[in-house]
N, C-alpha and C positions, 0 to 999 in steps of 0.2 A: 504494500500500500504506500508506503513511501517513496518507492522507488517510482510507483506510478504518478505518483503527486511533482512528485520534481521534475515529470517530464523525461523522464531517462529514457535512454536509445532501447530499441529492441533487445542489441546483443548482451544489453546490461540485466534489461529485464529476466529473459532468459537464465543468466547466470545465478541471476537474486532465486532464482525458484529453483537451479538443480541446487546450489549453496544452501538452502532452506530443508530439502531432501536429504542431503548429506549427513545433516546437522541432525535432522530427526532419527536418520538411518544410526548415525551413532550413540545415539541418546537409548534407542530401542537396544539395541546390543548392549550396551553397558546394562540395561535393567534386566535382560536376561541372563546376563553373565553372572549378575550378583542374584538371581533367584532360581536360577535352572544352568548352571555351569554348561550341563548335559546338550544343553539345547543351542548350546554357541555352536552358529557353522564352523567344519572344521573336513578338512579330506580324509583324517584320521581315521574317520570312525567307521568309513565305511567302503564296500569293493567296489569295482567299475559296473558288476552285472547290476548290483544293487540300486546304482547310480542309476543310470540309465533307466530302470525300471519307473525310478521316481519322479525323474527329466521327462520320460517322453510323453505319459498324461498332462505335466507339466506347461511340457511345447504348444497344445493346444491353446490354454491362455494366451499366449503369446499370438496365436491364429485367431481368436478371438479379439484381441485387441486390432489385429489387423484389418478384420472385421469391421473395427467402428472408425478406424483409418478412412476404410473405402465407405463405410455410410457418411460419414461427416467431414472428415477433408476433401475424398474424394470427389465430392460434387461440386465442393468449393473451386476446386483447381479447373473443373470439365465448364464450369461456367464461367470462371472468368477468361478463360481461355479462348471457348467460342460464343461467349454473349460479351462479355467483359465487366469492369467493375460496379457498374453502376447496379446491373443486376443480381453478382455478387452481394453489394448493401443491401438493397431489398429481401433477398434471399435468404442470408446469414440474418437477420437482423428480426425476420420474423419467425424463423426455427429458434431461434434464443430465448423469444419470449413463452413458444411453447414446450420447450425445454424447462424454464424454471417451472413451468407450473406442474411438470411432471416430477419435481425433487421431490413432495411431499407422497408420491409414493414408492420412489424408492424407500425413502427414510420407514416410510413402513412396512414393506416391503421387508428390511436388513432389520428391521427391529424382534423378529421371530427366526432371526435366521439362528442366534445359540440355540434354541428351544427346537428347532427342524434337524440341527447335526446332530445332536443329544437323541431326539427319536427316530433316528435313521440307524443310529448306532445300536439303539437299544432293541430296534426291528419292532415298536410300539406301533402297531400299523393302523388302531382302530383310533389313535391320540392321534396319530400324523393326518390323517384322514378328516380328522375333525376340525384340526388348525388349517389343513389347506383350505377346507369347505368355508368356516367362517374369515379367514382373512381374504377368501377370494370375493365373496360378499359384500367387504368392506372395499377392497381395492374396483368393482363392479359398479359399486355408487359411485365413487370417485371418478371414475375414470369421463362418464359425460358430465357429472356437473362443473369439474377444473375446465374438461376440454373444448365443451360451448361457452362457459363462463368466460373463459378468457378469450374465444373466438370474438364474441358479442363484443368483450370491452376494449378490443387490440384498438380502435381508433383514439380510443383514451391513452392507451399505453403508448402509441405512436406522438401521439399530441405534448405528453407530460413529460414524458419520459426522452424523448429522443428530439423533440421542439421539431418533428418533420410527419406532419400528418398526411401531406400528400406520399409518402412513402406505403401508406396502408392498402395491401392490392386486395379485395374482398377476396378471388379465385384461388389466389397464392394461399392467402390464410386461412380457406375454406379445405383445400388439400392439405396445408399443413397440420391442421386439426384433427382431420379425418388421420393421418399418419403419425401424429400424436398418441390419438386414442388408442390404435392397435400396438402403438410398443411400450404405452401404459400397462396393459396387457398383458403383454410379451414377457418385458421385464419383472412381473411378479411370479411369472410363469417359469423364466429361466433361470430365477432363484433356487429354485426348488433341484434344477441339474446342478446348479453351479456348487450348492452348499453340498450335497450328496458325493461331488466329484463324477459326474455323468456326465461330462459336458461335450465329450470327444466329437461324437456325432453331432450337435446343435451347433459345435465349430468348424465341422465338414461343411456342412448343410449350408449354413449362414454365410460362407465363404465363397460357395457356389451361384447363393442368390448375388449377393452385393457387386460381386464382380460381374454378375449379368447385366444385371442395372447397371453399371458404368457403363457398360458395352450399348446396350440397348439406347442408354441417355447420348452416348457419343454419335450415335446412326442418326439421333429425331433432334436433339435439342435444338439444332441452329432453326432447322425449318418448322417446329413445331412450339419452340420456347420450354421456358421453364414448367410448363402443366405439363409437358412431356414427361419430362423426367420427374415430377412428384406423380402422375399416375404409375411409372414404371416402380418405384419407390414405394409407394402403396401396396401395388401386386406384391415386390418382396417382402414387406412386411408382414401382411397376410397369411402366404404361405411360411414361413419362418414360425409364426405363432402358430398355426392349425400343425408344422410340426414339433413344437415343442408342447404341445399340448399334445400329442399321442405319445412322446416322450415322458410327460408327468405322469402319462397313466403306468407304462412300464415300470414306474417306480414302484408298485405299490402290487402287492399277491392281487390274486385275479376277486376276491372276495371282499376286498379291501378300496378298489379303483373307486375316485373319486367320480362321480356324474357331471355326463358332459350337458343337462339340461340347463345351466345357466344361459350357457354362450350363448345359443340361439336369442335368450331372450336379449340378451345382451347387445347383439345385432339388431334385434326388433328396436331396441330404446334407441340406438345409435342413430341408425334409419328415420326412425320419426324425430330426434330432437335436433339433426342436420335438415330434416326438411323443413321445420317450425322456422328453423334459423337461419334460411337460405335467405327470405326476403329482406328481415332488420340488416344482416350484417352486409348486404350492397346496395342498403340507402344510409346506416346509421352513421356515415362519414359525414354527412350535410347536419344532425344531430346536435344539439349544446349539447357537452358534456356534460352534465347532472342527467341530462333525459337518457344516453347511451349506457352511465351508470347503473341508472335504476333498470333498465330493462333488461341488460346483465345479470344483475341481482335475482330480478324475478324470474328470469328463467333460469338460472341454477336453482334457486330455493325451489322453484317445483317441479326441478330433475332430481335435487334429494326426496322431498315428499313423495313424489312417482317411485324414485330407485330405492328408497326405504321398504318399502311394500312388492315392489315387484321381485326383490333379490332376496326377501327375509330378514331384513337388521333387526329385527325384532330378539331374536334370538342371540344376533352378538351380542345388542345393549344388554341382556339379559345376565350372560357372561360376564361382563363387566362390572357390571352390580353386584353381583356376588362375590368376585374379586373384591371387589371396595369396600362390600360388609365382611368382609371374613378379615383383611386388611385391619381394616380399623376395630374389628372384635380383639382381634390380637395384642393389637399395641392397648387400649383398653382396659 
């Protein structure tokens, strides 16, 4: 933050964050070294087959990061290449904003991820079953009320935020919404390989999609534009999810498999609260802002009201309650 405040060069910046890394990298050793000796890396401890065995599931990650290489730089580079940077701005600038709105479910998403390795470990298959079923419920509501919410209110966040309202492309941000909402999805879905260490195949697979999409974006974008490549982008996200969702069932004995009846409905909600919100969000640029606000507002609060009842929160809130009375019986 300081570095950014002063103004400093790229290659400074750069430097301030692997320096930052560093620092943390040795900070975490040191705390292992004085509480688990055992656990400082070390070549000593172990043989090359050994190695190798634990590297090469490993290397995946590594393919997986490349993965997001080619979903999110990748596009950056292919557009300003052949559209150039103006559309570059617009691009990057309205994936960013639905990007942040998508943090609030990772973070819940990794918040049950001890609690998922623990009952993976323990082979608890009828507990594992019950935590994916109610946090996917929870992550189900979320997923259209963050991602028309902020669809609805991007001409405010373009206005406030960036002082460039004419930058707001209703079609760009209509697709980037719709590709939002599937890797909202996605991402709570490939927690569940990732934390398990299942991830080999969802890194094949995902590798094979992204790199299509480059390809396919590199053939259409000049003569078709940027809808090109977020339709193309779309399709692989899609598929990515429909297969890490036959992936999440493999995890679990055949008696145990979680139920694919949400998705559909999930789709159903998807479907009708992009069609609600075709019209507001390619007039509400002309809008005062207080009036683009509240209509935002209103239709997220009654995609929760809706997705409360449609997906069953009934039953988490229920959960939770009893959490908090047992909690507070205790310390009591």
């Amino acid at each position: 933050a300081t570095a950014v405040w002063t103004r400093a060069s790229f290659p400074v910046l750069a430097l301030t964050q692997l320096a930052s890394m560093v620092l943390f990298a040795a900070i975490a050793l040191i705390e292992i070294r004085v509480r688990a000796p055992i656990l400082v890396p070390s070549l000593r401890y172990g043989k090359g087959r050994d190695m190798i065995a634990v590297l090469k599931p490993s290397a995946y990650y590594g393919l997986y990061a490349l993965c997001t290489f080619l979903a999110f730089q990748g596009p950056v580079l292919l557009i300003e290449k052949l559209l150039g940077p103006a559309a570059v701005a617009i691009f990057a600038l309205s994936r960013t904003i639905f990007s942040m709105s998508r943090q609030c479910l990772i973070i819940l998403t990794y918040s049950i991820g001890q609690e998922t390795i623990t009952l993976i470990a323990r082979r608890s298959w009828a507990q594992l079953r019950r935590m994916y079923d109610l946090s996917e419920r929870v992550v189900l509501l979320l997923v259209p009320v963050l991602t028309v919410g902020v669809l609805l209110i991007c001409p405010v966040l373009f206005t406030l935020w960036l002082h460039r309202p004419h930058l707001y492309d209703p079609t760009l941000c209509m697709l980037m919404a719709a590709v939002s909402a599937v890797m909202g999805i996605k991402e709570h879905k490939y927690a569940f390989q990732n934390l398990s260490n299942r991830h080999e195949g969802v890194a094949r697979f995902s590798f094979v999609v992204y790199a299509s999409v480059i390809v396919v974006s590199a053939l259409t974008l000049r003569t078709l534009g940027i809808d090109a490549f977020m339709i193309a982008w779309l399709a692989g996200e899609v598929s990515i999810t429909v297969y890490i969702v036959i992936q999440n069932r493999l995890l679990f004995p055949a008696e145990f498999r979680p139920s694919l009846a949400p998705l559909p409905r999930m789709v159903m909600v998807l479907v009708i609260a992009f069609a609600a919100a075709t019209w507001p969000a390619r007039h509400d640029a002309a809008w005062p802002l207080t009036k683009i606000t509240l209509v935002a507002l209103a239709g997220s609060t009654s995609l929760a009201v809706a997705c409360f009842f449609i997906f069953g929160l009934k039953e988490v809130r229920d959960v939770f309650r009893g959490r908090i009375r047992r909690r507070f019986a205790s310390t009591g």
